[in-house]
MARDOGU-293432 format. One record per atom (N, C-alpha, C): x, z, y. Coordinates in steps of 0.02 Angstrom, whole numbers, padded with zeros to 5 digits, always signed. Layout:
% MARDOGU-293432
XZY...
% end
This chain:
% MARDOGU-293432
+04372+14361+15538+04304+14382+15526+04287+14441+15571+04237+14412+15633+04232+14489+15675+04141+14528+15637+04111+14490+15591+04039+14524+15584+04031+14510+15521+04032+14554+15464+03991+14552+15399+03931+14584+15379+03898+14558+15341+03826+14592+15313+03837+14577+15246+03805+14650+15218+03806+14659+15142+03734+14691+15136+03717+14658+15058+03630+14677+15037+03630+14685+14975+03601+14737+14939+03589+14754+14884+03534+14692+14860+03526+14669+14803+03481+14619+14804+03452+14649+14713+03393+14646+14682+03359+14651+14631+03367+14712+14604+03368+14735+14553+03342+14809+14537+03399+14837+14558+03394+14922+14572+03449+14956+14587+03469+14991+14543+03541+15002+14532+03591+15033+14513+03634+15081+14549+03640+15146+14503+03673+15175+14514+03762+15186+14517+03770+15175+14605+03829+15170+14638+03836+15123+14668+03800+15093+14667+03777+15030+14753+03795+15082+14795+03777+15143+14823+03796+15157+14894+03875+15183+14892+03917+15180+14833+03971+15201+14832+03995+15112+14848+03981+15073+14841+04003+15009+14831+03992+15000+14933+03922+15002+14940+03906+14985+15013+03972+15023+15070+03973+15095+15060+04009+15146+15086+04092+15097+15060+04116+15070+15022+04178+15041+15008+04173+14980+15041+04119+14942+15075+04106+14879+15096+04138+14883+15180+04095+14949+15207+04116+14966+15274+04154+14999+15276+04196+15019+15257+04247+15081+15251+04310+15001+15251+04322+14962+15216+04355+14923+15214+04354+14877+15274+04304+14843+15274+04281+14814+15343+04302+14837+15415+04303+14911+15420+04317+14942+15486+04393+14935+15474+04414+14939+15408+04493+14942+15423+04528+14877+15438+04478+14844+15417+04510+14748+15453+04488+14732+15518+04446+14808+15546+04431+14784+15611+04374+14735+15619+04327+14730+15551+04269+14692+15571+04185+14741+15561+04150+14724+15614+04094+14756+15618+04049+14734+15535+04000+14770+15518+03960+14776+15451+03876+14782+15480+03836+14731+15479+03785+14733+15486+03742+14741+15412+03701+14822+15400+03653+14822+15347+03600+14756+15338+03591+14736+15282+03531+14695+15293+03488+14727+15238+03420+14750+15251+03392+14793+15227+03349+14739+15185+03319+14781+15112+03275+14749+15079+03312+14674+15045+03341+14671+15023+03382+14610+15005+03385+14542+15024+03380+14493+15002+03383+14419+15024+03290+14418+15071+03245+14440+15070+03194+14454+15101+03214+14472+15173+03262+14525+15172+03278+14568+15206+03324+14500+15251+03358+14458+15226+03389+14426+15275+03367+14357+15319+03307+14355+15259+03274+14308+15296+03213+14314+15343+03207+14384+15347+03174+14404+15395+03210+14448+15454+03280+14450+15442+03297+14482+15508+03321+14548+15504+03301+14594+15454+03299+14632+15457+03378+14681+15436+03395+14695+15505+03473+14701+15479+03498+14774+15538+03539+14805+15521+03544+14869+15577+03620+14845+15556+03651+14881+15631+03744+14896+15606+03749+14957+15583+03800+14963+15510+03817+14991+15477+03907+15050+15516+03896+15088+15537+03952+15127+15561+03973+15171+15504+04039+15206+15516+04077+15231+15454+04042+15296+15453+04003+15317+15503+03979+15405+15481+03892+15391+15458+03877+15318+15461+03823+15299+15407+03833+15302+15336+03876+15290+15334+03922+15312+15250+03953+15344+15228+03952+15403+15272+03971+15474+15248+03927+15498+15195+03949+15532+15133+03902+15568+15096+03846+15515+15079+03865+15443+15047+03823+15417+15015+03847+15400+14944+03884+15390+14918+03928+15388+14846+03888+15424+14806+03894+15488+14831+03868+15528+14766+03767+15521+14737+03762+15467+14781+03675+15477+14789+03656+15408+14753+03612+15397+14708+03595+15350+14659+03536+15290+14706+03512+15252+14681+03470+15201+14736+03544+15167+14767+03483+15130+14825+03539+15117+14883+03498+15122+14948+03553+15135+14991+03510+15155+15042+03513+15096+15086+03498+15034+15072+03480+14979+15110+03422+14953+15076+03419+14976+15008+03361+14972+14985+03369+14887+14984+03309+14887+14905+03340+14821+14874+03239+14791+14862+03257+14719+14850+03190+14678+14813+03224+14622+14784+03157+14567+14760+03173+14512+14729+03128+14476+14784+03147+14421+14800+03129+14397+14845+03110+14325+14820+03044+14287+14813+03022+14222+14793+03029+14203+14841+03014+14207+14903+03041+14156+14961+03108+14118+14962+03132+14188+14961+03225+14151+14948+03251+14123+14882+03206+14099+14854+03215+14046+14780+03195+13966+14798+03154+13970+14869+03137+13909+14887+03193+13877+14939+03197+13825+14942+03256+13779+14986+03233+13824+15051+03168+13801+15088+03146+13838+15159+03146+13925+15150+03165+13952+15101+03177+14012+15135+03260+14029+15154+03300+13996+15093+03374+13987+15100+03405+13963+15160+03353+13928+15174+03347+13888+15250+03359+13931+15289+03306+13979+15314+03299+14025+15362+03336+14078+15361+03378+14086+15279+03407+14171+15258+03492+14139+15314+03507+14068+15327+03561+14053+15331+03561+14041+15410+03492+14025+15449+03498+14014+15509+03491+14085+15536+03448+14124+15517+03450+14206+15527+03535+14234+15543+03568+14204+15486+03657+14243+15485+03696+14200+15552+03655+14140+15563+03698+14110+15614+03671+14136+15681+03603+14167+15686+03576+14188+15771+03628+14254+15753+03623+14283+15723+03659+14372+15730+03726+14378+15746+03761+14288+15729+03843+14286+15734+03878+14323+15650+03842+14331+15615+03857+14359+15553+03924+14313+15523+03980+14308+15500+04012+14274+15470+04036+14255+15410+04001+14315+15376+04009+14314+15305+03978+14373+15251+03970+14375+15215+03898+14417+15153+03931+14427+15121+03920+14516+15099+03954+14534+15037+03874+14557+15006+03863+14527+14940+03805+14521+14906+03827+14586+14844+03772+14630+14838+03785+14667+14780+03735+14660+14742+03721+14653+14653+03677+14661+14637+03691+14623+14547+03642+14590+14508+03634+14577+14465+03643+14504+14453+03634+14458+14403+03668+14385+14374+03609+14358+14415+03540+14375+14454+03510+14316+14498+03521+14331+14566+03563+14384+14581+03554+14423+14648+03654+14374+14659+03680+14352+14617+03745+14310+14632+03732+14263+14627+03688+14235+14581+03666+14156+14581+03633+14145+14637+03599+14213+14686+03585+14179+14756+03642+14185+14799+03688+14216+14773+03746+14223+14841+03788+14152+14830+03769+14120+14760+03804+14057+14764+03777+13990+14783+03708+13993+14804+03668+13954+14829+03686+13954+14904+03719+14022+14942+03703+14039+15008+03803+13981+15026+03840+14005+14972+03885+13966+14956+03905+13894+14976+03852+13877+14938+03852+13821+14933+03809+13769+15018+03783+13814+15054+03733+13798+15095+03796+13824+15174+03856+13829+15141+03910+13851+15187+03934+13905+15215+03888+13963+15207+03900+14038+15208+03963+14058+15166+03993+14092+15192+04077+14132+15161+04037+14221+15130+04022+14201+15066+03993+14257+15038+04045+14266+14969+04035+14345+14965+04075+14370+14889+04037+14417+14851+04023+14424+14796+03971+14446+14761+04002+14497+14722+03967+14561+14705+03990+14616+14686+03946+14600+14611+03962+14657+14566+03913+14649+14486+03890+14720+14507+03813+14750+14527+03794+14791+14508+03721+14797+14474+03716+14810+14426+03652+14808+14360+03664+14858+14323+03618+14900+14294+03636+14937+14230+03635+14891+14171+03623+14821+14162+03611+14786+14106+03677+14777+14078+03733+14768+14125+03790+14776+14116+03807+14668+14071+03750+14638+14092+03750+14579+14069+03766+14499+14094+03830+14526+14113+03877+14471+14151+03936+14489+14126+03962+14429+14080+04012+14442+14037+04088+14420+14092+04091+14387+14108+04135+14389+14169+04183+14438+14186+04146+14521+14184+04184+14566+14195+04163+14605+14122+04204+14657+14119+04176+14732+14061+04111+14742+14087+04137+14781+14158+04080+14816+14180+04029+14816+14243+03983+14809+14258+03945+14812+14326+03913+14873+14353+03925+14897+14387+03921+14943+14431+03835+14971+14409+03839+15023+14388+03788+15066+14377+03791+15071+14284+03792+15029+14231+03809+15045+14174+03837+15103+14148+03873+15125+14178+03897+15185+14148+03847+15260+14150+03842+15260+14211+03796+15299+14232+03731+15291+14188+03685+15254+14176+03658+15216+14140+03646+15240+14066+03690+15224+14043+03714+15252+13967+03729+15320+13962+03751+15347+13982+03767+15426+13997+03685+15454+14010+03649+15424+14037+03585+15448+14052+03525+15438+13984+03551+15378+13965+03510+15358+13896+03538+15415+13849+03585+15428+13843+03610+15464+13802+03598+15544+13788+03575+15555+13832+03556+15636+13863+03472+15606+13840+03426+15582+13866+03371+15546+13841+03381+15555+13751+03409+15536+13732+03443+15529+13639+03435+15583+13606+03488+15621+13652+03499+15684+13605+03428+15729+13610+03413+15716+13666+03345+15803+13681+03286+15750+13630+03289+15687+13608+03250+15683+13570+03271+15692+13499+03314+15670+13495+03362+15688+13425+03349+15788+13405+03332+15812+13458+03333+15870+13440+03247+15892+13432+03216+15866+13433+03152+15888+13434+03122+15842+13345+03165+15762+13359+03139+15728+13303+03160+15772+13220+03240+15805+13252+03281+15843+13197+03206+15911+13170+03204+15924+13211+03145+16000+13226+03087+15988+13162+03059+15905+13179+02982+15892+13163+02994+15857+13091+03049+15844+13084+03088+15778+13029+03045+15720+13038+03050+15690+13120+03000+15632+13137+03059+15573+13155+03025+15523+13131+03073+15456+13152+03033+15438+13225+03104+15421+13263+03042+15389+13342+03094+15337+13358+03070+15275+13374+03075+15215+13394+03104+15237+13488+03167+15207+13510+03182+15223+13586+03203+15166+13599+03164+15141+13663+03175+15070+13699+03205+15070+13744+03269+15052+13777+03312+15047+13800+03295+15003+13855+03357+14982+13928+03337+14952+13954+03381+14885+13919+03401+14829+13975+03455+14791+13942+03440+14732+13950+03381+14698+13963+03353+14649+13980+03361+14595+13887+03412+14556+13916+03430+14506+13861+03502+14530+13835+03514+14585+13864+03586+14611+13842+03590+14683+13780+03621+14669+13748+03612+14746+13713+03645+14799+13714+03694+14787+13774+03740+14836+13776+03725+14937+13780+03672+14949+13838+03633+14979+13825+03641+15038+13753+03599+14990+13704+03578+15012+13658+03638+15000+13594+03679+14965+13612+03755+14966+13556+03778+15002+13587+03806+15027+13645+03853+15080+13669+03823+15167+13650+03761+15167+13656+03704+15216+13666+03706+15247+13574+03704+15194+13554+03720+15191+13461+03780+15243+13441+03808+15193+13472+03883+15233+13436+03929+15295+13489+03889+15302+13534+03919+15366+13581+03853+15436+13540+03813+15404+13544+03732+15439+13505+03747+15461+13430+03761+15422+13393+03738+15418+13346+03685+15417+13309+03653+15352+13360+03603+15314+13321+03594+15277+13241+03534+15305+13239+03541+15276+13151+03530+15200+13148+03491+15156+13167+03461+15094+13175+03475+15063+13250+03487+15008+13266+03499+14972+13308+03495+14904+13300+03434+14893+13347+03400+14817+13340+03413+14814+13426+03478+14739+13439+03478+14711+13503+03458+14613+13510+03470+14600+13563+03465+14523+13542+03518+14481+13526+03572+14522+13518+03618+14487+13497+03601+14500+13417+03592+14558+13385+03587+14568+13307+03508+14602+13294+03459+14559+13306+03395+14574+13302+03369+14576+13227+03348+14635+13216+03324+14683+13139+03244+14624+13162+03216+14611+13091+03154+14591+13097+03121+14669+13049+03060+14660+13054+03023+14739+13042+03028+14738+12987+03040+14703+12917+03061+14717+12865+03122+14744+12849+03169+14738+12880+03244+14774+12888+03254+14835+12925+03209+14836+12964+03203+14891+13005+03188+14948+12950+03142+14905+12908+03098+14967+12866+03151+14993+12814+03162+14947+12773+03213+14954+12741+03286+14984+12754+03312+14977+12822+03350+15034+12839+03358+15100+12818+03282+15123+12846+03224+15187+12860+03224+15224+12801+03210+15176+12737+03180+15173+12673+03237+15206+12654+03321+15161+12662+03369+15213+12627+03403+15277+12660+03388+15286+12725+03409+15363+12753+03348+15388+12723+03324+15400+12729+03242+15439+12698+03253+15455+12607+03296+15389+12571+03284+15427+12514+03358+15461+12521+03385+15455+12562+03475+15494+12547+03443+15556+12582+03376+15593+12590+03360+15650+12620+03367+15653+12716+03386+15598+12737+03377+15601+12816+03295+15585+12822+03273+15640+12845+03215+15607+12871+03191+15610+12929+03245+15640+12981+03230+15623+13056+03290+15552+13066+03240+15484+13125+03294+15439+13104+03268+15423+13192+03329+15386+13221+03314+15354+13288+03327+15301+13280+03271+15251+13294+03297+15166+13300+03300+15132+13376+03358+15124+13397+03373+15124+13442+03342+15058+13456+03307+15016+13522+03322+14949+13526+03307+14930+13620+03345+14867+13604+03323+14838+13696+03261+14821+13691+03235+14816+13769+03149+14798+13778+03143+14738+13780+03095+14710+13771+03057+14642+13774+03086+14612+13709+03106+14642+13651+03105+14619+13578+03042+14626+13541+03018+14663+13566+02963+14694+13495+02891+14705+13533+02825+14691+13493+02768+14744+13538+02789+14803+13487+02779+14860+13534+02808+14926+13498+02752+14956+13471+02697+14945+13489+02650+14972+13437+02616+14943+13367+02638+14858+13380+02629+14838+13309+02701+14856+13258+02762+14880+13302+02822+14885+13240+02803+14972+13230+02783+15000+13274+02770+15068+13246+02705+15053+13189+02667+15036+13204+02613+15031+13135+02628+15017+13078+02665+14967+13092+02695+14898+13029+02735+14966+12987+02791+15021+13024+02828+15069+12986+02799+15128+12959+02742+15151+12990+02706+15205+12953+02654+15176+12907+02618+15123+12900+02591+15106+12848+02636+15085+12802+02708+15048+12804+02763+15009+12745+02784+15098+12717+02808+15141+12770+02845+15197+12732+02811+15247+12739+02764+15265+12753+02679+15316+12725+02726+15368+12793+02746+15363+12841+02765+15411+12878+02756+15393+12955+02754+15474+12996+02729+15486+13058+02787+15453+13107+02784+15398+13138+02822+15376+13171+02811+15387+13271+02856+15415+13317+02839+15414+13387+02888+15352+13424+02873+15338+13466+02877+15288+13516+02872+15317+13587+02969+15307+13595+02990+15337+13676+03012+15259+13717+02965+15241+13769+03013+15201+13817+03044+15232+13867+03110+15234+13874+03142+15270+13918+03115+15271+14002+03096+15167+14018+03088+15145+14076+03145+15166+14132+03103+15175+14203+03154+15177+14244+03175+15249+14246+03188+15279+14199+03191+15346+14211+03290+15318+14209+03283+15270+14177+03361+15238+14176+03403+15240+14214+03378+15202+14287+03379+15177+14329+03421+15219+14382+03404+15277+14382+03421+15340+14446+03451+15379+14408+03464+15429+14472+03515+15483+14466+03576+15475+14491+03624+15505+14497+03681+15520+14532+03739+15494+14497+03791+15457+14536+03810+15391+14493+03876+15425+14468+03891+15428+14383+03952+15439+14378+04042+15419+14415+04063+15477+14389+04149+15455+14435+04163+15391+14430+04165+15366+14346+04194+15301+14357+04154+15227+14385+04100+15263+14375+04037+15192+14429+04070+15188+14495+04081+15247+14528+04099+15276+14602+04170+15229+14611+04220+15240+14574+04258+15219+14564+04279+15142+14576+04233+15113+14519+04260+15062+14510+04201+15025+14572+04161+15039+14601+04122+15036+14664+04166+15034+14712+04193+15069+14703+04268+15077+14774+04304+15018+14766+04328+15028+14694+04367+14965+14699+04338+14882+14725+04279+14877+14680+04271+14815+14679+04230+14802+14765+04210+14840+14817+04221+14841+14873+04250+14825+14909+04306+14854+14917+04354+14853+14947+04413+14763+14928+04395+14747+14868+04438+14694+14848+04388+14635+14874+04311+14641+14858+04260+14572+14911+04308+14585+14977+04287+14620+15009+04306+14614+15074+04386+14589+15096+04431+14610+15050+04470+14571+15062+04476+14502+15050+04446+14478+15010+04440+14416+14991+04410+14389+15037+04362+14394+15060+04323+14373+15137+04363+14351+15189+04420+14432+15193+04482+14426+15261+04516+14381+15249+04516+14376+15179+04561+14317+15175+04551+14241+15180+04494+14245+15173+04468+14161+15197+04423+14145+15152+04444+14163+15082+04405+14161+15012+04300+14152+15023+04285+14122+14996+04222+14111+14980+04195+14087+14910+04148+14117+14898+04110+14082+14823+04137+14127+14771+04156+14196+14797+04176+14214+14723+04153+14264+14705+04148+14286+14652+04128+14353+14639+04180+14398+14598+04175+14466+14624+04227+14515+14612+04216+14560+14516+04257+14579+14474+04251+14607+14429+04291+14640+14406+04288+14672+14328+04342+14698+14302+04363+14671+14230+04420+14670+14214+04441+14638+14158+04485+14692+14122+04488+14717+14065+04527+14729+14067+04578+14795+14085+04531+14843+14128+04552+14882+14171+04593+14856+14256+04589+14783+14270+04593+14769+14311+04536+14700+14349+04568+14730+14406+04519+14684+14465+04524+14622+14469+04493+14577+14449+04466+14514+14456+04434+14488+14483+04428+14419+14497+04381+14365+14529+04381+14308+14494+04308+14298+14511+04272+14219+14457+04255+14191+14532+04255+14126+14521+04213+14085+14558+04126+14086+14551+04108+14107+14591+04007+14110+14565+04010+14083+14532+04006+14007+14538+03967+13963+14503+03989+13945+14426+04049+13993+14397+04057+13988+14338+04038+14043+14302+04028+14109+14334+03999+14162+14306+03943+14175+14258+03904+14140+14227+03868+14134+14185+03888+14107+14141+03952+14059+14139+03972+14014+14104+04029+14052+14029+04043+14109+14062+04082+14155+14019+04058+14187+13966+04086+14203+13920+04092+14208+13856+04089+14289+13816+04089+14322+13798+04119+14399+13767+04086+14423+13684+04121+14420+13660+04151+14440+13582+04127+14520+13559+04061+14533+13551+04058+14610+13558+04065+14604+13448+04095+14557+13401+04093+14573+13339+04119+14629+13323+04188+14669+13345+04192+14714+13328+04178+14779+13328+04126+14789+13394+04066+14858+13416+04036+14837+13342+03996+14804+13333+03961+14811+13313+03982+14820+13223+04044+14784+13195+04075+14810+13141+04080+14871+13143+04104+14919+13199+04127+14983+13227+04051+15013+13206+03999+15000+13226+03938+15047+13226+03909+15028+13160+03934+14977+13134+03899+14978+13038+03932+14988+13008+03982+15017+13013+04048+15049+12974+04016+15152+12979+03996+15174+13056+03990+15236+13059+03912+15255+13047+03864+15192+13033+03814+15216+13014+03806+15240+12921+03836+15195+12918+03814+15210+12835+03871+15267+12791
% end
């Protein structure tokens, strides 16, 4: 392999550039050149690609975003743009794609796969919702940030004795807001794996309130609820002043913890070998405390058992 290109692809996470910086840092040591492709799968089907040198990746680890900068690209969902993202890699002499990003940003590196490109796919999302591995690159960071978010409200709700509703990110995943729970000590936690309907919610509420708690946080992931009909629905059911925090992308950024950095390094450095090695179609993870690989195209197909978090967090709530 004398030419690789790697692209951040769909929302960004914090420690993509520790991951990118482990992409070329590895790459130079096998002696193969690293072409950026900027703006993600867009970005490759339009060309848009610079070479990546090792003092381009000096002093990027510690910095949140990525600095190839990422999109979602509808072109490259159609056959004719996949088309062009693949004849683009063949004018540049490109030989192979290390893809970083989220469960549609690999389902395109397995399309590129399948279309004969030698690509290996990294997990970075804060959703942390690719069971395949523990963890994907930016989650930690992520949670640590929600959590700081938690407490400075936990301390104001403690102040006012106000209950406030906090929406998490997480997509269809709840990890987020179960990890955030029980590192927090959140009182309520509605995800989509164990979704509270607003009568339970209330009723939760109903018995910290008469055991004398009357500041309460209900933690939950977004796109469960409209939040202003479950905030109404709780101050008219329990005659009390309820607030409503969406965190949003305040999530998103900031400066990526050690072990994001970390395990960014690692799972870097192990695509690219897999590349040197001939390997295609796979994507890199962690299991376990160790480094793994799935084949793309089964990565969705995996499985994960979170019953005992969540025994764990209804055992320390009540």
């Amino acid at each position: 392999m004398k030419k690789l290109g790697v692209l951040t692809s769909g929302g960004d996470a914090p420690g993509m550039n520790a991951a990118i910086r482990a992409v070329v840092k590895a790459a130079h040591h096998y002696g193969a050149e690293v072409m950026g492709i900027q703006g993600g799968y867009q970005g490759l089907i339009d060309g848009a690609m610079y070479p990546l040198t090792l003092s381009d990746v000096e002093n990027i680890s510690n910095k949140g975003g990525t600095i190839l900068q990422t999109s979602r690209s509808l072109e490259f969902m159609e056959d004719t743009g996949r088309t062009s993202a693949v004849r683009t890699l063949r004018e540049c002499e490109i030989d192979a794609v290390v893809v970083i990003g989220g469960e549609g940003s690999l389902k395109g590196a397995q399309k590129l796969h399948q279309l004969g490109v030698k690509v290996a796919g990294i997990p970075g999302t804060i959703d942390n919702d690719m069971p395949y591995t523990d963890y994907s690159i930016g989650f930690d960071t992520t949670l640590n940030t929600v959590l700081d978010c938690i407490g400075k409200i936990k301390d104001t709700g403690f102040s006012h004795s106000k209950t406030t509703i906090v929406e998490v990110m997480g997509r269809y995943c709840g990890d987020l807001a179960l990890y955030s729970a029980l590192a927090g000590e959140g009182e309520i936690i509605s995800t989509p794996e164990r979704k509270l309907d607003f009568e339970t919610i209330c009723h939760q509420l109903q018995e910290r309130i008469s055991n004398g708690k009357k500041d309460n946080v209900v933690i939950i992931t977004e796109r469960m609820y409209d939040l202003p009909s479950l905030q109404q629905y709780i101050e008219e059911k329990l005659q009390i002043e309820v607030r409503t925090m969406i965190l949003g992308f305040i999530q998103r950024g900031g400066d990526p913890s050690a072990f994001d950095r970390v395990l960014a390094n690692k799972l870097g450095v192990k695509a690219v070998e897999l590349l040197i090695q001939g390997h295609s179609g796979q994507a890199v993870g962690m299991k376990e405390n160790k480094i793994i690989c799935k084949d793309l195209e089964t990565i969705d197909q995996a499985s994960i058992n979170k019953r005992d978090d969540y025994q764990l967090l209804e055992m320390l709530l009540h």
